[in-house]
C-alpha positions in Angstrom: 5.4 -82.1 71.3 2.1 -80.3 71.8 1.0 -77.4 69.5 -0.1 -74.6 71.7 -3.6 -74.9 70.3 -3.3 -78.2 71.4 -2.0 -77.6 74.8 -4.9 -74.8 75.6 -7.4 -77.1 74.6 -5.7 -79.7 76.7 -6.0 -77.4 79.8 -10.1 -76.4 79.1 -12.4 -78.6 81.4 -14.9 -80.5 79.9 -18.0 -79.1 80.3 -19.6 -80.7 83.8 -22.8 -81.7 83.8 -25.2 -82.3 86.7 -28.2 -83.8 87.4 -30.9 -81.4 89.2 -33.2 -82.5 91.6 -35.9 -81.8 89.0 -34.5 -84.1 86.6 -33.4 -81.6 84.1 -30.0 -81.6 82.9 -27.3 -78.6 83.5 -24.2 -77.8 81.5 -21.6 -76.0 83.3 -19.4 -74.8 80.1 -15.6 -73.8 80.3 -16.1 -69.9 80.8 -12.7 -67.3 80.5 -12.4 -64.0 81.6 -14.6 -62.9 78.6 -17.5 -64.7 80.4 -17.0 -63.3 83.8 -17.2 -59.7 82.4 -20.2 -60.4 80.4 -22.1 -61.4 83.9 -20.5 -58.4 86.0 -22.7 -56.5 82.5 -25.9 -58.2 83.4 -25.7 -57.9 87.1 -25.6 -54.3 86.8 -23.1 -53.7 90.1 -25.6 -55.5 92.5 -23.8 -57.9 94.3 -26.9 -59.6 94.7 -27.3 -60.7 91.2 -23.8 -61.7 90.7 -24.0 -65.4 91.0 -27.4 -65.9 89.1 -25.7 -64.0 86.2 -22.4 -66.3 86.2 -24.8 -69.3 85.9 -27.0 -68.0 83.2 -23.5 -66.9 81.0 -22.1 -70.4 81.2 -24.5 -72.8 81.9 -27.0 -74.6 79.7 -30.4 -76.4 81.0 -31.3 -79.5 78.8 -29.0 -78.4 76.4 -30.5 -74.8 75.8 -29.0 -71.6 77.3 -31.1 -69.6 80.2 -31.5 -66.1 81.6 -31.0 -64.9 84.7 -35.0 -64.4 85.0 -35.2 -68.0 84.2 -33.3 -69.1 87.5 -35.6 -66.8 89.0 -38.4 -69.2 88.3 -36.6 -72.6 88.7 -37.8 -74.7 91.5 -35.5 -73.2 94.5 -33.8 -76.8 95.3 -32.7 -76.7 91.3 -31.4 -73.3 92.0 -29.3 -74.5 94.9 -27.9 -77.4 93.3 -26.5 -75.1 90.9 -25.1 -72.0 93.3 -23.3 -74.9 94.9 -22.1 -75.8 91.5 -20.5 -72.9 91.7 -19.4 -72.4 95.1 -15.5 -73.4 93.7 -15.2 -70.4 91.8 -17.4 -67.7 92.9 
């Protein structure tokens, strides 16, 4: 039988990674609750930001973390790549 530290690290995702049209590499990381309320911080109450600061808590670009201003500047069919990425839990 499974310890429960076992079985909660049985039911974490892998992190998913996806190619962007770009080339780079993005890291969607296993995020909890913790994560959500770190982005609803950083977007401030504007709806607007909401999504750009889910992706910049949880996900990784070539392996190094990003801001939201760093999305901001991402070539715009990199940045919908990964808004669909999240389109399942947003």
């Amino acid at each position: 039988m499974a310890t429960p530290k076992q079985q909660a690290k049985a039911s974490n995702p892998k992190p998913k990674e996806i190619t962007l049209p770009s080339g780079a590499v993005a890291t969607r990381l296993y995020f909890k609750g913790k994560h959500v309320r770190a982005a609803q911080r950083l977007a401030d109450g504007d709806p607007s930001k909401s999504l750009f600061a889910i992706i910049s808590v949880v996900t990784l670009i070539d392996g190094k973390p990003i801001l939201m201003e760093d999305i901001d500047e991402m070539d715009g069919p990199d940045v919908i790549a990964l808004m669909a990425e999240f389109n399942d839990v947003f």
